[in-house]
Short mmCIF file of the C-alpha atoms (twelve columns), coordinates in Angstrom:
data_MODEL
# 
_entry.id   MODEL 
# 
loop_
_atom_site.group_PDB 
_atom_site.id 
_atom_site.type_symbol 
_atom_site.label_atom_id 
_atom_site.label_alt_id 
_atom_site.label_comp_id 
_atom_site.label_asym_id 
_atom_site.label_seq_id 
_atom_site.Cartn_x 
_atom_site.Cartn_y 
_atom_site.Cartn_z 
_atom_site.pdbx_PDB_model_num 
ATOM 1   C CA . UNK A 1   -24.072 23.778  7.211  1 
ATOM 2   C CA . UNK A 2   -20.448 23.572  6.428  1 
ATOM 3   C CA . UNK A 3   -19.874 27.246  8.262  1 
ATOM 4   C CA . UNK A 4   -21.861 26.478  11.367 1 
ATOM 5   C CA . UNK A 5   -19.861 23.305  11.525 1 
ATOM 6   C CA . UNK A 6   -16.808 24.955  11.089 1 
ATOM 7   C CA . UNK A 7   -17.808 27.664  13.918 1 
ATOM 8   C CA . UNK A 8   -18.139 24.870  16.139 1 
ATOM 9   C CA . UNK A 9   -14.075 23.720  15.565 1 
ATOM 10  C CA . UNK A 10  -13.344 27.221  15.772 1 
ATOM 11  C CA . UNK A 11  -14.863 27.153  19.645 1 
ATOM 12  C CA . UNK A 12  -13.429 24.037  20.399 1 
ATOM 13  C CA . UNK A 13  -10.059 25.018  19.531 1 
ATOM 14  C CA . UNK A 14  -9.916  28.381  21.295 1 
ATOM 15  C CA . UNK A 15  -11.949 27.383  24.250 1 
ATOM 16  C CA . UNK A 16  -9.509  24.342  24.514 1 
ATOM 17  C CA . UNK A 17  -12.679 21.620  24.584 1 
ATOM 18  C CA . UNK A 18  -12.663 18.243  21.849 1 
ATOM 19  C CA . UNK A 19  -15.840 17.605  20.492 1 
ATOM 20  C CA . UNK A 20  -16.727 13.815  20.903 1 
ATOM 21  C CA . UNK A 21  -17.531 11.868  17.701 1 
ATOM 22  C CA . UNK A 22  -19.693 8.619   19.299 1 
ATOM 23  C CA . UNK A 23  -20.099 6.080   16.578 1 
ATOM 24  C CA . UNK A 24  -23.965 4.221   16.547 1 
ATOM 25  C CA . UNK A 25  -25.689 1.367   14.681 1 
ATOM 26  C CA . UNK A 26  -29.065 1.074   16.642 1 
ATOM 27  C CA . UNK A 27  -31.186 3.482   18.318 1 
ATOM 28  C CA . UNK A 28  -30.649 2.211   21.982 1 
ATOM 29  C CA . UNK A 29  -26.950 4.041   21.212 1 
ATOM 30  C CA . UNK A 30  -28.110 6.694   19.471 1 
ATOM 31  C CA . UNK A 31  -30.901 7.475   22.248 1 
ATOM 32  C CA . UNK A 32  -27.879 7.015   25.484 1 
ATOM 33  C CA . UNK A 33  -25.491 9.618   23.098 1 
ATOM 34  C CA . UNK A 34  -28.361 12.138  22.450 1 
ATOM 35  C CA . UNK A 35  -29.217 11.844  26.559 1 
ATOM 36  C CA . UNK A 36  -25.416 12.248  27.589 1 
ATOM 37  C CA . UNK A 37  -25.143 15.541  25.501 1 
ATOM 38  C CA . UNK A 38  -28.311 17.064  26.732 1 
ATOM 39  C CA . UNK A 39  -27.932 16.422  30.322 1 
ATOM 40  C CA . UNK A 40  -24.079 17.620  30.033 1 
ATOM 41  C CA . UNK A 41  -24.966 20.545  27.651 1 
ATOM 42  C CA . UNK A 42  -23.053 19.670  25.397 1 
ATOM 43  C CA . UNK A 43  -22.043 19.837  21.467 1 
ATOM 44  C CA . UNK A 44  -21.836 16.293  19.905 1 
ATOM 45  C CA . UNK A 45  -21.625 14.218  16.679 1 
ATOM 46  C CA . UNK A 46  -22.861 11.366  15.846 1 
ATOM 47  C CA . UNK A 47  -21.192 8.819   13.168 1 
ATOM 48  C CA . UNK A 48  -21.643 6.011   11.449 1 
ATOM 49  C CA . UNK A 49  -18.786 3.849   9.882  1 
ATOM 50  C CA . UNK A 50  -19.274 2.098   6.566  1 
ATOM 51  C CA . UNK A 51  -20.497 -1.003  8.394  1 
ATOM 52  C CA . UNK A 52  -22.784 0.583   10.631 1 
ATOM 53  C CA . UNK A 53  -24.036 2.794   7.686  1 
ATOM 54  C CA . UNK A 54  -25.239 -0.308  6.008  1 
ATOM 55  C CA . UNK A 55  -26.545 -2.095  8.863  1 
ATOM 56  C CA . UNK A 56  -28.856 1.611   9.983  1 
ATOM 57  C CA . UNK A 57  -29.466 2.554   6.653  1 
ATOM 58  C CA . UNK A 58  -27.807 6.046   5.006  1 
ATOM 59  C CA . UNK A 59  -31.305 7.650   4.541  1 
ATOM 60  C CA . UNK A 60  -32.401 6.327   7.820  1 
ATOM 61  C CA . UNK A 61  -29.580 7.648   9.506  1 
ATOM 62  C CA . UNK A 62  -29.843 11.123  8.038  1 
ATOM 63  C CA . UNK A 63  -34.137 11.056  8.400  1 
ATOM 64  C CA . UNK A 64  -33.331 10.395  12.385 1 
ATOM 65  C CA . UNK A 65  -31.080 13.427  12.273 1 
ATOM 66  C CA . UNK A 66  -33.256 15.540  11.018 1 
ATOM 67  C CA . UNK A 67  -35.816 14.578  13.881 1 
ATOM 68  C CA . UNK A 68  -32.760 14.733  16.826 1 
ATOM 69  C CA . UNK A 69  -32.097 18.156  15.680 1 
ATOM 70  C CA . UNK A 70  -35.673 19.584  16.227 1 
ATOM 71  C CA . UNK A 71  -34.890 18.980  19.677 1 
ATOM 72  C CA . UNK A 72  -31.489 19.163  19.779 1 
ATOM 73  C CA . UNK A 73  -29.900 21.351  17.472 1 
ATOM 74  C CA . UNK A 74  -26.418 21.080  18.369 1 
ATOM 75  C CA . UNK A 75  -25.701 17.688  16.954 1 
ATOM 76  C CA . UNK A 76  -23.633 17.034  13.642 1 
ATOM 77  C CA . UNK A 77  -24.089 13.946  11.709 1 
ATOM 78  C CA . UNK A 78  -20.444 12.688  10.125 1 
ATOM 79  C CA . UNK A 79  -19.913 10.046  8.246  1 
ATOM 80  C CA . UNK A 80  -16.774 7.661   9.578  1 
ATOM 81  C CA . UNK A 81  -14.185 6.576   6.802  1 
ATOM 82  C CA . UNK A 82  -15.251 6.926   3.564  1 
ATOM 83  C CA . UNK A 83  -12.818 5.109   0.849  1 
ATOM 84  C CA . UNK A 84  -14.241 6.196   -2.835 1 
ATOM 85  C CA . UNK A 85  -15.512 8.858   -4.113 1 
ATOM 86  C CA . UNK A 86  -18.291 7.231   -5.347 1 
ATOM 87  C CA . UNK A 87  -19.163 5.796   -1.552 1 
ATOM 88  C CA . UNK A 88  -18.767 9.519   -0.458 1 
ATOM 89  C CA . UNK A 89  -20.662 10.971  -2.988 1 
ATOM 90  C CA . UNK A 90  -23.913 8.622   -2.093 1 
ATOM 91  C CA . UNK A 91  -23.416 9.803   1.513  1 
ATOM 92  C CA . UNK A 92  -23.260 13.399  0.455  1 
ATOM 93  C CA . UNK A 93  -26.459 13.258  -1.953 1 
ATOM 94  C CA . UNK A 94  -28.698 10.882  0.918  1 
ATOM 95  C CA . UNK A 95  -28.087 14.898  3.242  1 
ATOM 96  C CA . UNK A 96  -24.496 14.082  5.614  1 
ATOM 97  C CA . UNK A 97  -23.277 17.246  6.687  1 
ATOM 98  C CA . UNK A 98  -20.028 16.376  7.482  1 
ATOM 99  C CA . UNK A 99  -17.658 13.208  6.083  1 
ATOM 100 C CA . UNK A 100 -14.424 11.709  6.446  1 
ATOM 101 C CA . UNK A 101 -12.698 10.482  3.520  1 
ATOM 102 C CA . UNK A 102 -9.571  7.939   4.087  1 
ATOM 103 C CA . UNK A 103 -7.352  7.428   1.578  1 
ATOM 104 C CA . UNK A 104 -4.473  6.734   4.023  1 
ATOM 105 C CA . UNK A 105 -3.745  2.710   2.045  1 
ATOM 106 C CA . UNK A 106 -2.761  5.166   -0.820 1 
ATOM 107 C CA . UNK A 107 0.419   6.201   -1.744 1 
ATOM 108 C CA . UNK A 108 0.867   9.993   -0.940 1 
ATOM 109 C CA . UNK A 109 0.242   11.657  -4.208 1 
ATOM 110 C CA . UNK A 110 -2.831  9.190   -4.888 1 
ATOM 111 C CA . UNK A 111 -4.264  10.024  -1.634 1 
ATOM 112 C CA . UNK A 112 -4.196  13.859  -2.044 1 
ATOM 113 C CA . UNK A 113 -5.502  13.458  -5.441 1 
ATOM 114 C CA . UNK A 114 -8.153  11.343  -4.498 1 
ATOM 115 C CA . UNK A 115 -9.295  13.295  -1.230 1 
ATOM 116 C CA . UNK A 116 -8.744  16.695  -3.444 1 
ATOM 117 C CA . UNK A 117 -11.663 15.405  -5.688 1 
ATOM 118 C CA . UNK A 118 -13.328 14.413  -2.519 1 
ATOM 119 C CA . UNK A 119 -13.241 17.809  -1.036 1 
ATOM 120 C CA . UNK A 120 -14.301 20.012  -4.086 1 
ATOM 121 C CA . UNK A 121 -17.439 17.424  -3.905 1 
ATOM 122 C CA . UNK A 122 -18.035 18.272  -0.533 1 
ATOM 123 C CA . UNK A 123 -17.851 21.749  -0.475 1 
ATOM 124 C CA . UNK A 124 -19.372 22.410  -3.666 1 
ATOM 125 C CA . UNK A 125 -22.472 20.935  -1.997 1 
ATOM 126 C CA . UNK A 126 -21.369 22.635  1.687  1 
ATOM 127 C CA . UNK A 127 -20.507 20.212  3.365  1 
ATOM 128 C CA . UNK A 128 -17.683 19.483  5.514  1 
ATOM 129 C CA . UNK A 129 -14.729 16.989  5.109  1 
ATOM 130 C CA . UNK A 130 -11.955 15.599  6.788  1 
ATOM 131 C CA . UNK A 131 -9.240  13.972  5.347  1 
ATOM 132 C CA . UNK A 132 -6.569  11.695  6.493  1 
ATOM 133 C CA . UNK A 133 -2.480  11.268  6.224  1 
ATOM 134 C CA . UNK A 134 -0.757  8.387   7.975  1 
ATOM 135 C CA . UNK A 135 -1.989  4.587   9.162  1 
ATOM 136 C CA . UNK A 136 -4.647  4.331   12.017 1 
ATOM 137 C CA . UNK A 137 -4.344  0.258   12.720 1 
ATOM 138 C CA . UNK A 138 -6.957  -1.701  14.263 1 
ATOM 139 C CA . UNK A 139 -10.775 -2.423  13.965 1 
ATOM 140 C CA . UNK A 140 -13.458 -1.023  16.735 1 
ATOM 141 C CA . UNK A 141 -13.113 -4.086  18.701 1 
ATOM 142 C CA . UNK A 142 -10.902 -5.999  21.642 1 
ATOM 143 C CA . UNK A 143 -7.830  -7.045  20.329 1 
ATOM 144 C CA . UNK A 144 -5.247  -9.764  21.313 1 
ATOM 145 C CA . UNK A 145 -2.093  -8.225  20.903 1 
ATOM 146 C CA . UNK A 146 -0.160  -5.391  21.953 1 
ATOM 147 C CA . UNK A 147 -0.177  -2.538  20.145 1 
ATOM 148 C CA . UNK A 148 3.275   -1.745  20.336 1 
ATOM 149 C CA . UNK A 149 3.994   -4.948  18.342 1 
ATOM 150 C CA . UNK A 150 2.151   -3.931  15.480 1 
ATOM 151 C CA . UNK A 151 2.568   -0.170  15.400 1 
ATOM 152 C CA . UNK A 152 5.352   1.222   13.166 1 
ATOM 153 C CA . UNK A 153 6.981   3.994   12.685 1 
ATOM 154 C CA . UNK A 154 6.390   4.100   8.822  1 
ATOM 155 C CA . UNK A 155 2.862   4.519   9.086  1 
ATOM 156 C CA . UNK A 156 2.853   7.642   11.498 1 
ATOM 157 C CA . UNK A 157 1.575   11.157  10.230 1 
ATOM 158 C CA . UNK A 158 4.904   12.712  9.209  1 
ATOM 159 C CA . UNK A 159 4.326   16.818  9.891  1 
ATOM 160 C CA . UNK A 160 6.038   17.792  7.306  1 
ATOM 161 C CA . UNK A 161 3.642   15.647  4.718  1 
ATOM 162 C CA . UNK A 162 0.885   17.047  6.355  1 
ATOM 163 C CA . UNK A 163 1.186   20.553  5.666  1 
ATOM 164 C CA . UNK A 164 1.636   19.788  1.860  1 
ATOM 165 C CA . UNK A 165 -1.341  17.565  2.248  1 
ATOM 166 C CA . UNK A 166 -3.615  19.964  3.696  1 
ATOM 167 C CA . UNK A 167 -2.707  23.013  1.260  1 
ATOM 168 C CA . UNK A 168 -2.917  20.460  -1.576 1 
ATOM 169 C CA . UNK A 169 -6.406  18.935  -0.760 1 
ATOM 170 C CA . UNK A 170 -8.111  22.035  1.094  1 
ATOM 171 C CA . UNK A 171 -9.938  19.567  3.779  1 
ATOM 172 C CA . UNK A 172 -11.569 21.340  6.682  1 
ATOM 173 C CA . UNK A 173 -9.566  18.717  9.099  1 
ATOM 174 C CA . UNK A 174 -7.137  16.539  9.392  1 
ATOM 175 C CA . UNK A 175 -7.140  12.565  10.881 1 
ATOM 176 C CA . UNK A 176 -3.619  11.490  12.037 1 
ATOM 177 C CA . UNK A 177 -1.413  8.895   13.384 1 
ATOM 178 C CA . UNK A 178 0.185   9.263   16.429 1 
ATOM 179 C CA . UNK A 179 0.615   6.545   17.905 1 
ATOM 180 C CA . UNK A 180 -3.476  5.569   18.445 1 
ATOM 181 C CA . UNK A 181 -5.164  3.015   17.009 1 
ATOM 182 C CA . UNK A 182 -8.630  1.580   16.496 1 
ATOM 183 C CA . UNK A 183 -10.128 -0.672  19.228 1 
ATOM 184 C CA . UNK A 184 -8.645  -1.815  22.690 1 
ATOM 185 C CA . UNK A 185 -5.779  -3.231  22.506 1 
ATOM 186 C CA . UNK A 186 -3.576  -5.208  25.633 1 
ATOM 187 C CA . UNK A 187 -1.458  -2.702  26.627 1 
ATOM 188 C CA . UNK A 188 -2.330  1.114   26.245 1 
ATOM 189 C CA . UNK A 189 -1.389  3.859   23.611 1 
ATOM 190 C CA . UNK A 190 1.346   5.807   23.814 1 
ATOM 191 C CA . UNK A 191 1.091   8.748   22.150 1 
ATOM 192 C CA . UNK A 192 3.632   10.963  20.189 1 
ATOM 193 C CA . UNK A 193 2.812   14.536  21.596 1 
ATOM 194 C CA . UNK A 194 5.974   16.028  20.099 1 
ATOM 195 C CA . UNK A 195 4.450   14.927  16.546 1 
ATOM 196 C CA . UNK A 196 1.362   16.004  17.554 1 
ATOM 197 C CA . UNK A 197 2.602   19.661  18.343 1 
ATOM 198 C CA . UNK A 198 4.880   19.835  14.862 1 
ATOM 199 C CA . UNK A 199 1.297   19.397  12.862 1 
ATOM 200 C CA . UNK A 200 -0.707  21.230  14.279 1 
ATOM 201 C CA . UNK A 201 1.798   24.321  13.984 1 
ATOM 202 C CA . UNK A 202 2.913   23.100  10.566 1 
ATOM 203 C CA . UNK A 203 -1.055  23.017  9.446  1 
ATOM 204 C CA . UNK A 204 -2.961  25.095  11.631 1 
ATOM 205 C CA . UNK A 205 -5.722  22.724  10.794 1 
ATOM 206 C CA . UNK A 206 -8.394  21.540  13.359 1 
ATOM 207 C CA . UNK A 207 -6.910  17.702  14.126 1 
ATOM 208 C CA . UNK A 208 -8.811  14.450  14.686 1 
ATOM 209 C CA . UNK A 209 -7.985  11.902  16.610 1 
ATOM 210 C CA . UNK A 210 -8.937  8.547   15.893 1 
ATOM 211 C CA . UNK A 211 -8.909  5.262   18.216 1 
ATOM 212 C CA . UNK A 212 -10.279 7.100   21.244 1 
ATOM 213 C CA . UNK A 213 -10.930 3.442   23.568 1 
ATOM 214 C CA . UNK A 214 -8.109  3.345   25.474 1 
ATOM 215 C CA . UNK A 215 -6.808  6.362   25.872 1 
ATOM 216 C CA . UNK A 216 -6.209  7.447   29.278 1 
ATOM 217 C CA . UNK A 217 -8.023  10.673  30.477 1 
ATOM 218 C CA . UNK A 218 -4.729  12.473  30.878 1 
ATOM 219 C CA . UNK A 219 -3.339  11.886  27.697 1 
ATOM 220 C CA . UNK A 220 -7.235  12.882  26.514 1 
ATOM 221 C CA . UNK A 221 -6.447  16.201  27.961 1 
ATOM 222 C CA . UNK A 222 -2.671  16.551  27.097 1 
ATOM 223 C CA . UNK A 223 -3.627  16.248  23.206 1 
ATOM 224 C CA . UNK A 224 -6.386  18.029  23.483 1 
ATOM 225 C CA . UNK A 225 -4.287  21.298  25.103 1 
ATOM 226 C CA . UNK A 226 -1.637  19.957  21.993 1 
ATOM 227 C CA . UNK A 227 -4.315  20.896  19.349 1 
ATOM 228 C CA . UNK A 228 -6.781  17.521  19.012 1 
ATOM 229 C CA . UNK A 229 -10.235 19.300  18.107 1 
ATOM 230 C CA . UNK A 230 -12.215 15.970  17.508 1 
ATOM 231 C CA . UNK A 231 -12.196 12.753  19.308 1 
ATOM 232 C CA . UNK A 232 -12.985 9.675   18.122 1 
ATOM 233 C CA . UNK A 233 -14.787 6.943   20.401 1 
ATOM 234 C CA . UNK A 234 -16.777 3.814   18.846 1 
ATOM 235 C CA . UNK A 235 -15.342 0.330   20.597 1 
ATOM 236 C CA . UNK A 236 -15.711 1.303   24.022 1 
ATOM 237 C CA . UNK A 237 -19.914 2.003   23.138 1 
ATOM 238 C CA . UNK A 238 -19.775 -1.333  21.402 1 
ATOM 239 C CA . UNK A 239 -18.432 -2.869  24.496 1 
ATOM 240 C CA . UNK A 240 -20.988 -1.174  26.992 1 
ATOM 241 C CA . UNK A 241 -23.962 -2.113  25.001 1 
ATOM 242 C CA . UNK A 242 -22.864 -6.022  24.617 1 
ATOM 243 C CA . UNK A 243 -22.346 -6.209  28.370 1 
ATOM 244 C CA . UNK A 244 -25.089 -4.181  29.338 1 
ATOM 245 C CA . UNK A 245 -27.499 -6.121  26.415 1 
ATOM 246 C CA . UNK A 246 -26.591 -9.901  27.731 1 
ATOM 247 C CA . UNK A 247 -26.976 -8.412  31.750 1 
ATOM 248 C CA . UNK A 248 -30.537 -7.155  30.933 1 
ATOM 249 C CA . UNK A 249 -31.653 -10.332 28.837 1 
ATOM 250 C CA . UNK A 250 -30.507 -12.393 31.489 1 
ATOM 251 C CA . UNK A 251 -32.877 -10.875 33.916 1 
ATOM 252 C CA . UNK A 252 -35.254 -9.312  31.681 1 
ATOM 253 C CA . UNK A 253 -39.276 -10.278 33.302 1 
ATOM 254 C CA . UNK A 254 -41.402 -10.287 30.288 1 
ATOM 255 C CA . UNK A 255 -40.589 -9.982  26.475 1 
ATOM 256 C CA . UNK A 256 -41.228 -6.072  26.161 1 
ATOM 257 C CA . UNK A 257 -37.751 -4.895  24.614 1 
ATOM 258 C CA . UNK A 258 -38.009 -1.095  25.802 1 
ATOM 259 C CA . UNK A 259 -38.215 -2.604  29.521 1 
ATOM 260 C CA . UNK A 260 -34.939 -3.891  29.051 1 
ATOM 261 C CA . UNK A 261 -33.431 -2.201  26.339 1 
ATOM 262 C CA . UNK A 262 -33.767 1.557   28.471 1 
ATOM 263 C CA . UNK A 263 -30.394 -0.328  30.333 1 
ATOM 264 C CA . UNK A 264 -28.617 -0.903  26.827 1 
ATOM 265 C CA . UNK A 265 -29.578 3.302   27.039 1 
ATOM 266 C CA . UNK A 266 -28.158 3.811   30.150 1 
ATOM 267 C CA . UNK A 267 -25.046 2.123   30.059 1 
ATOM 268 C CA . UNK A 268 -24.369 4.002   26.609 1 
ATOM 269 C CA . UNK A 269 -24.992 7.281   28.376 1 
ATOM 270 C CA . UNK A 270 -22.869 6.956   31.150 1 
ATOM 271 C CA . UNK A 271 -19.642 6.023   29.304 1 
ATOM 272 C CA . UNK A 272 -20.641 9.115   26.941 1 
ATOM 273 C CA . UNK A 273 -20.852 11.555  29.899 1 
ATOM 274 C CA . UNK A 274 -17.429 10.259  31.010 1 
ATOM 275 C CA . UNK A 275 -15.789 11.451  27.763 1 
ATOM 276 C CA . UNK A 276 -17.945 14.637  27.508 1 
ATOM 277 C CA . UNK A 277 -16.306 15.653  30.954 1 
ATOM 278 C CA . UNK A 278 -12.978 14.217  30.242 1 
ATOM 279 C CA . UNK A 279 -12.834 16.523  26.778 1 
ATOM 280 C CA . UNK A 280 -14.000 19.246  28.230 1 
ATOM 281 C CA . UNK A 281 -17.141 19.309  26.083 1 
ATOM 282 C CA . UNK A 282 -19.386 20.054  28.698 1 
ATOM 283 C CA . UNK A 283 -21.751 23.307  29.307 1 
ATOM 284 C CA . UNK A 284 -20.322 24.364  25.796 1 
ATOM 285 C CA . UNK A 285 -23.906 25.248  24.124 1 
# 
């Protein structure tokens, strides 16, 4: 699986296209992704974060999988910021194709130790990883402040780190810190495109970005022609579903939950398509 995945980076990069990672904990998101991507034609993953893993279940998640991709082949299962091996290895073993394991609290050297160890694991049982280097602030919700109060320049990818990271650790990508950040935040993200050209030349590595709510479409599309392979979007979903959930309750008929939750669906779907379009994803199958 870890070729075919790899293929599909390979496409994305020289087509010049970002392949949308849409985070899910229930199947009302999972059905509105899965719709976007088919009506759009488009290749998509699906992820779950550590929180949403334990809330959908690891098996579970992988078992639905399994069924999307009879009907849907070009879907790729990640799993969202991994921290231990031994949290990584479960995910592996329950049938993940794809993972993402942060060590970016570490110190430098502990982080490409522990991600090395992370990626032999992985690929010994082909599958593919991506690692992380610098500090991606911020939890997949609304936040208070402004990010530019709380962003630092200490805890931005430095280029030169991340070439000696990725020959050191061997990951198939790379997560970095640019100036984004996890969640919507009160003022917008301004990101560091000059940094963002230095590693990808410096690593030739396909390039994840993280903390997609937020970011405007032309910035989207800047990175993207700057080397971003893989775009991250969870809060904004998160968001849509909430609003859309309390709208339909509140004038929800009878107590049959697919009668109302086929909005929670739609509203998922639409803000899906948006990105799909906006990465250039679309009619890339």
């Amino acid at each position: 699986m870890r070729g075919k995945i790899i293929r599909l980076y390979k496409k994305a990069d020289k087509k010049g296209f970002a392949l949308g990672a849409f985070n899910f904990s229930t199947n009302e998101i999972l059905k509105g992704i899965i719709f976007a991507a088919k009506k759009l034609k488009a290749p998509i993953i699906i992820s779950t974060s550590e929180g949403e893993r334990n809330f959908f279940g690891c098996e579970e998640s992988v078992a639905v999988y399994n069924a999307i991709r009879k009907k849907y082949p070009h879907v790729i299962l990640h799993a969202d910021h991994t921290k231990s091996f031994k949290e990584l290895k479960k995910i592996i073993d329950a049938g993940y194709p794809s993972v993402h394991f942060d060590g970016s609290k570490l110190s430098f050297r502990h982080n490409v130790r522990e991600t090395k160890r992370a990626a032999d694991y992985a690929h010994s049982k082909n599958v593919f990883i991506e690692g992380e280097l610098g500090g991606i602030t911020g939890g997949s919700t609304t936040h208070k402040e402004r990010l530019k109060d709380v962003l630092t320049e200490d805890i931005l990818t430095k280029p030169e780190q991340a070439k000696e990271f990725v020959e050191l650790t061997g990951v198939d990508s790379l997560a970095i810190s640019i100036g984004n950040a996890h969640g919507i935040w009160k003022d917008k993200p301004k990101l560091d495109f000059e940094r963002l050209k230095d590693i990808k030349k410096r690593t030739g590595k396909f390039l994840v970005l993280h903390g997609g709510s937020g970011i405007s479409a032309k910035d989207f599309r800047k990175s993207i022609s700057l080397g971003i392979n893989k775009i991250n979007i969870n809060t904004e979903l998160r968001v849509a579903y909430a609003h859309s959930l309390l709208k339909s309750l509140n004038k929800r008929e009878d107590y049959t939950p697919y009668h109302y939750l086929k909005d929670v669906s739609a509203a998922i779907s639409k803000v899906v398509e948006e990105k799909i379009i906006i990465f250039k994803a679309d009619k890339k199958i």
